[in-house]
Each structure stands twice: as C-alpha cells, then as structure tokens.
N, C-alpha and C positions, 0 to 999 in steps of 0.2 A: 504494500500500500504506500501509497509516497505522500507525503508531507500534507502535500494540500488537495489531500481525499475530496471531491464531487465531482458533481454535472461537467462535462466540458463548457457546458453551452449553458446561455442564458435563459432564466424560466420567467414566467410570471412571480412578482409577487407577489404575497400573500397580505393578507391586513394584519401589520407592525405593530405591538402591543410596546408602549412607556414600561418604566420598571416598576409602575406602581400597578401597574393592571396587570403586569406575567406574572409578578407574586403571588399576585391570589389566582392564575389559572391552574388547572390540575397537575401539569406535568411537574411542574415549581413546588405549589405547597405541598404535594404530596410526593416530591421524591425522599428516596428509602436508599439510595445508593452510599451513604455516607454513615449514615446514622449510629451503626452499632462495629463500624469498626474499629480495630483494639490498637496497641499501639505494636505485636510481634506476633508472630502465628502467620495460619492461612490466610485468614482476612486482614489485613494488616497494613499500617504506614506503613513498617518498613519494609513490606515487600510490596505494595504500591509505589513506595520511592526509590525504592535501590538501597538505602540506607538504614539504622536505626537513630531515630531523632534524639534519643537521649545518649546513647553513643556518641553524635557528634558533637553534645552541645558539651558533655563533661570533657571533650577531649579539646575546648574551645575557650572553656570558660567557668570561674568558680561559683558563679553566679549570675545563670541564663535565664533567658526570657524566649518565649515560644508562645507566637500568635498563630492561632487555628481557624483558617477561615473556612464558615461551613460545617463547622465544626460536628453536627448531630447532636448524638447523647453526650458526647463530650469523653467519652469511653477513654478515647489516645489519651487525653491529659490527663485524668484521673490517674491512671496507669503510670503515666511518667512521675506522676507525684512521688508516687513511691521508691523512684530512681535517685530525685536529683534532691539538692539541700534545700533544708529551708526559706532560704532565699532565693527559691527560683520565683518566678513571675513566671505562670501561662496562662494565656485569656484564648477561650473560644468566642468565636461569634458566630452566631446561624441563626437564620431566617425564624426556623418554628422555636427553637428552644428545645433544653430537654424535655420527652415528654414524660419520663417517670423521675418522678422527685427526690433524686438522690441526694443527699447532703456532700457537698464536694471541700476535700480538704483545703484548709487554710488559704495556700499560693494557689486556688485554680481559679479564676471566674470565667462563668459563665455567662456569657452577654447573650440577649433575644433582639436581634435588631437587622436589618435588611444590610448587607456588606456594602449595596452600591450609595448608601446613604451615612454609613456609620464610619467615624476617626477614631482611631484611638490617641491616647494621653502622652503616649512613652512610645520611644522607639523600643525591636525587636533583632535579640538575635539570629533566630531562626520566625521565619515565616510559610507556613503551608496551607496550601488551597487542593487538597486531594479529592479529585474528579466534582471538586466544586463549580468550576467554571460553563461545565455543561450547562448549568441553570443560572448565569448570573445573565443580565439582558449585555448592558457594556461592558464586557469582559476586560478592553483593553482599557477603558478609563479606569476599571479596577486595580490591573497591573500596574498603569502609571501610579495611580495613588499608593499604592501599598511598597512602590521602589521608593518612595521617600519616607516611610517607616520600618526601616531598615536602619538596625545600627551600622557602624563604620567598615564592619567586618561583618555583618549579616549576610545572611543567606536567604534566599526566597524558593523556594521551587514550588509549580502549580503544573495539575493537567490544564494542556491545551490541545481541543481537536481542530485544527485547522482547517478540515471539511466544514464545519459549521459554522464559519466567519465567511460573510456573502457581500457582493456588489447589492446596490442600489437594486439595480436590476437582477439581482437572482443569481448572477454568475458566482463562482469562488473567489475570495478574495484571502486565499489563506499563502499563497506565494507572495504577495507584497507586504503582507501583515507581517507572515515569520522574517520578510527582508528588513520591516522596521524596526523589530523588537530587536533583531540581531544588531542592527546599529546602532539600536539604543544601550547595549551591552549584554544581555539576554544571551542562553545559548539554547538550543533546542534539542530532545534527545528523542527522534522519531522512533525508536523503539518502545521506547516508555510513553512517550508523548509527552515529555516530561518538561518544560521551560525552568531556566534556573538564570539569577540573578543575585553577582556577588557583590556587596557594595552598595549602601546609601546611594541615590542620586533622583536629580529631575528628570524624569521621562516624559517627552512629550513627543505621541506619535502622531502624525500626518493622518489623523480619520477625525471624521466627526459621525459620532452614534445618531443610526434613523431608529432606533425598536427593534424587536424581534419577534419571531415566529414560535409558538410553544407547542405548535402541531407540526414542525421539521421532520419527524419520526428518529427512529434508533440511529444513535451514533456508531462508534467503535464498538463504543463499550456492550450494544448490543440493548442495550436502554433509550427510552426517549428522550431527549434532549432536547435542548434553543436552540435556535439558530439565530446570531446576530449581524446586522445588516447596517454599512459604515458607506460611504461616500467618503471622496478624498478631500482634506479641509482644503478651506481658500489660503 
C-alpha cells in the first residue's frame, strides 16, 4: 500500500461536517478503537508504536510528563502510573471520557474535552495520539498545535492515514500533506503509519481545513473512519 492510499481520481463531495457536528455523529462519538487499550501486551501502545512509552521516558528523564491524546478509559496511563515516580505528570484527553468510574492515581488526569478545541497548561515530554487521528475532523491543525506543546527534547508520535486527507474536490491529498509535515520536520513511518516529531517548534502547514466526511467508510485499520478535506491556503 503506498503512502497516500485512495481514489486516483476525483469524486464528488460529500456534505462537510465543522468539528462540532462530526463529534456528535456516530462514527466519532461512538468509536471503541482506543478505549481499552493497555499500555504492553497484545493490544497495546507499545506494540501500536514500536516502543514502550515508559521505557522511553525513564531512559529520558527523572521526571516525565506524557500527554495522551484520545486517550479512552485512560487504561495506558493508569498502567504507566505504576512505572514511573511520583512526579510524573500524565494527562489524557478524549472526547467521551472515561466511561466506568475509576479512581485514577494521584499524577494521572483525566480530561473530557474535544482535542480540536482543548490547550493544555505545561508543555510534554512525550506526546501520543494512537489511531486517534482517524476521528479528529482537522487532523493537521491538531499536529501543528500539539508541535508546540512539546518540550525541548519531546517527542510526538500519532497514526496518520494518509488515504483519508482529501482535495477540495475529493481527490487524495495525502502526497502533499506527508510532503509538508516532512518539511515541517515530521518523519513518517508507512509501515506503522506512524508520524513522529522530535523537538518543540511552530508548524504551520500550507492547508486550510473545509470539514469532513464521517460516512468515508473503513480505513486501514479496517474500521470506519473521517475523512478530512483541506484546500491549499492563500
């Protein structure tokens, strides 16, 4: 499969949903792709990322910080809790929230808040967005934002399917997309699908977000997915 999966050809669009109307359609409020997974094992960040996230961070840092975007039940931090000292900092943020009411320890919060709307307070050592991107409407104005909550030495890495970033008109626009993230410093890992970003900075990519489609159908992953639709800025 190559980089920027779809259509050769231009289709019809479909009618563009804002971020505040794909949140509440079905494929959004009720994806299940994230929710309960752990931080090692089968289901698991680190064999979604390649890595183990607590691994990296103690072999990083005496006192790390780990923003989970998408987060679910918040399962991975809970878990890490039990890895890293006292003074770690890890914040989830997702859309529904947890939906059974765990008591989470001391350093974990748990945020309920929309990602394409929501700052956080502190910068982040490590930053992950695992197969969150499927469902965010502006994926890339997410990325740019989240490259400047990045500590000095952070790390970002996110799924990105590049089959489901589209022209105006329907065509694929996932070849010029992955060409701007790479410029912006970004490296891409098409076997994983994996995007990674070492280093604080401003990212500002050459699109301006139209909305997207929450009826696109199955991606990669074999799950349904957005599809998000950019125009090149002025």
């Amino acid at each position: 499969m190559s980089e920027a999966s779809g259509p050769a050809t231009a289709t019809s669009t479909p009618p563009l949903l804002p971020d505040g109307e794909l949140e509440r359609s079905t494929v959004v409020a009720n994806s299940t792709m994230n929710r309960e997974r752990g931080l090692s094992g089968v289901n698991s960040y680190a064999r979604e990322l390649g890595f183990d996230p607590v691994d990296d961070l103690l072999a990083r840092y005496a006192s790390p910080s780990w923003l989970d975007l998408c987060s679910g039940e918040g399962r991975a931090l809970r878990e890490a809790a039990a890895r890293l000292p006292a003074t770690a900092v890890l914040t989830g943020v997702d859309l529904v929230g947890p939906l059974v009411p765990v008591p989470a320890p001391p350093m974990v919060e748990l945020v309920t808040a929309s990602v394409a709307g929501w700052t956080p307070r502190r910068s982040y050592d490590l930053i992950t967005c695992v197969h969150g991107l499927h469902y965010v409407g502006d994926r890339l104005g997410l990325l740019s934002r989240a490259a400047s909550w990045l500590g000095s030495q952070g790390v970002l890495v996110a799924h990105l399917d590049p089959g489901s970033v589209r022209h105006a008109d329907g065509s694929p626009a996932g070849r010029p997309v992955l060409a701007a993230l790479r410029s912006a410093g970004f490296t891409y890992d098409s076997r994983r699908h994996l995007l990674t970003l070492r280093g604080t900075r401003a990212v500002h990519l050459p699109f301006h977000y139209l909305g997207a489609d929450p009826q696109a159908g199955p991606n990669w992953t074999g799950q349904p997915a957005v599809a998000a639709y950019y125009r090149p800025a002025p």
